[in-house]
Phi, psi and omega in degrees: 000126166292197171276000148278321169292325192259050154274150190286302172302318157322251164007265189326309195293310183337291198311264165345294170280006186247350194270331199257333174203191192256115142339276171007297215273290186304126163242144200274141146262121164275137154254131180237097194297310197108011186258208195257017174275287200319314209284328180307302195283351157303316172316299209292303164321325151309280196305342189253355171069347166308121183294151185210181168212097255255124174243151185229147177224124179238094171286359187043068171238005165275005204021274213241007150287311186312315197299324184301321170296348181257341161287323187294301177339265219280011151282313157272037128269322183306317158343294185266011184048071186204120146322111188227121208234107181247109157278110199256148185247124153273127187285024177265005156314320179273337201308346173227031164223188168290084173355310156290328179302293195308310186290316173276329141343305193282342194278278170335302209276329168305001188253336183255350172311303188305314200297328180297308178290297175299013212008083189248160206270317193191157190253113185256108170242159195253036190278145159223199188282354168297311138359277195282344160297318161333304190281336178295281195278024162269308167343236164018273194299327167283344163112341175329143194282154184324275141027322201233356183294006193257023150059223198275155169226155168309308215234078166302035203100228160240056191230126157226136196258059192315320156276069179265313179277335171295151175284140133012295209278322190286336157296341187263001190256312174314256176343330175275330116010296192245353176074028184264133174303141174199157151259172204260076178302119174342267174345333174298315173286338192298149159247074163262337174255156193276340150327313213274321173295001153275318183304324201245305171289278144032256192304274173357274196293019182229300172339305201287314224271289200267045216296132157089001156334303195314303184279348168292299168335328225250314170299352187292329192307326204262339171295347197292300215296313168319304177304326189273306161317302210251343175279315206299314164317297160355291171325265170347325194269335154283354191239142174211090185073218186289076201202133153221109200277159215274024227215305212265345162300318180255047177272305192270160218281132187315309169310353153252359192293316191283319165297323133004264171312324168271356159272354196275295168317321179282280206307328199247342190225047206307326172268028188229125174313149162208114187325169168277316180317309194292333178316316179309339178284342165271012189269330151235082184235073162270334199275008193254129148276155172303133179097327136007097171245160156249097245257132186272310174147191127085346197137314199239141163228168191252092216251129164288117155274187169302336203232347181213161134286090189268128192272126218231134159262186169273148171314304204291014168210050189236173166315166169275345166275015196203148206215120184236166350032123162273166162330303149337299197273338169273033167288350200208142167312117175205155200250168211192092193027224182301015206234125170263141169232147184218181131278097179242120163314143180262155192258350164116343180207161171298128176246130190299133179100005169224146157303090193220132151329138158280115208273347172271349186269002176196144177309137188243147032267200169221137198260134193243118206228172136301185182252195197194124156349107199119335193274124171243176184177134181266112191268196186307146150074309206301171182220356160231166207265165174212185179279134149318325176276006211237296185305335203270324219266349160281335193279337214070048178248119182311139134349329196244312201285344180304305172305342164254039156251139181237176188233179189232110205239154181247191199235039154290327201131327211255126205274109166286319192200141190258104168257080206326156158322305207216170163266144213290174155320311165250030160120334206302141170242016170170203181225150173267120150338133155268024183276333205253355192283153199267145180219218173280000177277337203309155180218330192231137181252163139244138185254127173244117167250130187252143192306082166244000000 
């Protein structure tokens, strides 16, 4: 065996792309800066025979270095026979953001553009373990919740990290070794960035204090990954769909309740920030009444029933057939396909030409739907219930005319209003619960009115 096959790194990288796709099979997009991470795992791909397709980003914020890395590039892709695609940037784009923030967008999205066009399998970056410690204690130092310390994974989606288990240094000895070209980026010593100042500084001063730090650090990852296994069991055992029940949160010890809920939020809402304040309302919530909400930001929120906690979107970005409303959001008139809805002080009578609510008399929110095969509703004056579908065929509401009727559910279950497609023959434009009917007690309606 040479000294490249019986290499630790050659091994690592093998071990790694062979566990997420078929080498064989799969074509790769590399991303390659040119520098000597970047530059190593293209050497392994050549020497490992794996199709690839080489992509470089000169965002020209190095002026005539950046061009020398995009030269290096794509002259030992031609060397090695990889397709090599260099995307250029004007910086001056980033001048009023964060430069790196700014440089990995552009980075990222050109790499799935390409992938899209070459219709290629996966995306190959040079993070390694050095990285990943790196990426570990910015966590840590910003303060991320547990949840989040378990840093980078080899296999992301269609993002794969094949040297993720090599060190730095075996990468800098593997290259000096086999004589693979890279250039040095300047910017790398500078510590303007919080990487470099862990690389340099840091690092040092954690070497002399701490010998062995590094793996200490690397195990916070797999406590993460532990931790994250037994909340999502918890999890599993409260949740029921976009529902968390309120019985079985305050089953568990207060100081899990808010990790709970925000894995709950990661799962249903992966892209949406969520404070620490709001989480803390959930460390005791027996104290959220029914009707209770906690407003997430963006539209959504988390609305309390007798038995659950539900997670509520904004109606504008749900289906058209469906519509939820809080208490809140009817302080004001808002529409629900053909339909308005408001919150009105009651007048003492029914007023012709609206559908209207006791607003106390059922849970909120209220979801405003089509109606659906099954859906029964006990109407006014009735005293057992009867099918919707039964009620519109009474009315003479066609079969084809049916399907644009929707109704009104609170969110206990219980079907506040039938609201007909069209108004019936004697007038009617739907019908009411009688669980939901307004009397002298009544002080608030909810009122539905329809467009016709």
């Amino acid at each position: 065996m040479n000294r490249f096959e019986s290499s630790p790194v050659v091994n690592a990288f093998r071990e790694a792309i062979n566990r997420v796709s078929d080498p064989a099979r799969n074509h790769f997009i590399c991303g390659v800066s040119g520098g000597i991470d970047s530059m190593t795992l293209l050497y392994l791909l050549y020497r490992s025979n794996i199709r690839a397709t080489v992509v470089h980003c000169n965002y020209g914020l190095r002026g005539e270095a950046s061009d020398k890395d995009s030269e290096l590039v794509e002259e030992v892709s031609d060397l090695w026979r990889f397709d090599c695609v260099t995307a250029r940037f004007d910086p001056s784009e980033a001048e009023e953001q964060n430069t790196q923030a700014w440089a990995r967008h552009k980075r990222y999205q050109v790499f799935r553009d390409i992938k899209r066009e070459a219709d290629a399998d996966f995306i190959l970056t040079a993070h390694h373990q050095s990285d990943q410690i790196e990426t570990i204690l910015q966590k840590l130092f910003r303060g991320a919740g547990m949840s989040a310390w378990n840093g980078m994974v080899l296999n992301d989606g269609d993002l794969v990290r094949p040297l993720l288990d090599v060190s730095k240094e075996q990468i800098v000895k593997f290259a000096r070794e086999h004589h693979v070209p890279y250039r040095e980026d300047e910017t790398n010593r500078t510590e303007e960035y919080a990487r470099n100042f862990i690389r340099h500084t840091l690092a040092a001063e954690m070497d002399h204090f701490f010998p062995g730090w590094r793996k200490n650090v690397l195990k916070i990852s797999r406590r993460a990954d532990e931790f994250s296994l037994m909340a999502e069991v918890l999890l599993d055992e409260i949740r029921d769909g976009r529902r968390l029940s309120r019985s079985g949160l305050l089953k568990v010890p207060p100081q899990v309740r808010p990790v709970l809920v925000h894995r709950f939020l990661l799962h249903e809402l992966p892209n949406q920030t969520v404070s620490e304040g709001v989480l803390n309302q959930f460390l005791e919530p027996e104290h959220l009444q029914t009707g209770a909400e906690a407003d997430l930001g963006n539209g959504w929120k988390i609305v309390r029933n007798r038995e659950y906690f539900q997670l509520i979107g904004d109606q504008n970005e749900g289906s058209d057939d469906e519509f939820v409303f809080t208490k809140t959001d009817l302080d004001q008139e808002q529409r629900a396909g053909p339909l308005r809805l408001k919150l009105m002080s009651w007048r003492g009578r029914v007023d012709s030409g609206y559908l209207q609510a006791d607003s106390e008399t059922f849970t909120w929110p209220v979801t405003i739907r089509r109606w659906k095969e099954g859906d029964r509703i006990q109407s006014l004056g009735m005293k057992g219930s009867k099918s919707v579908a039964e009620i519109m065929t009474d009315k003479k509401i066609s079969t084809t005319q049916k399907s644009s009727a929707f109704l009104a559910e609170s969110f206990d279950g219980i079907i506040i209003a039938v609201i007909f497609p069209h108004d019936t023959d004697d007038g009617q434009a739907g019908i009411i619960s009688e669980q939901v009917k307004c009397s002298q007690k009544t002080n608030q309606v909810l009122q539905i009115e329809k467009d016709l």
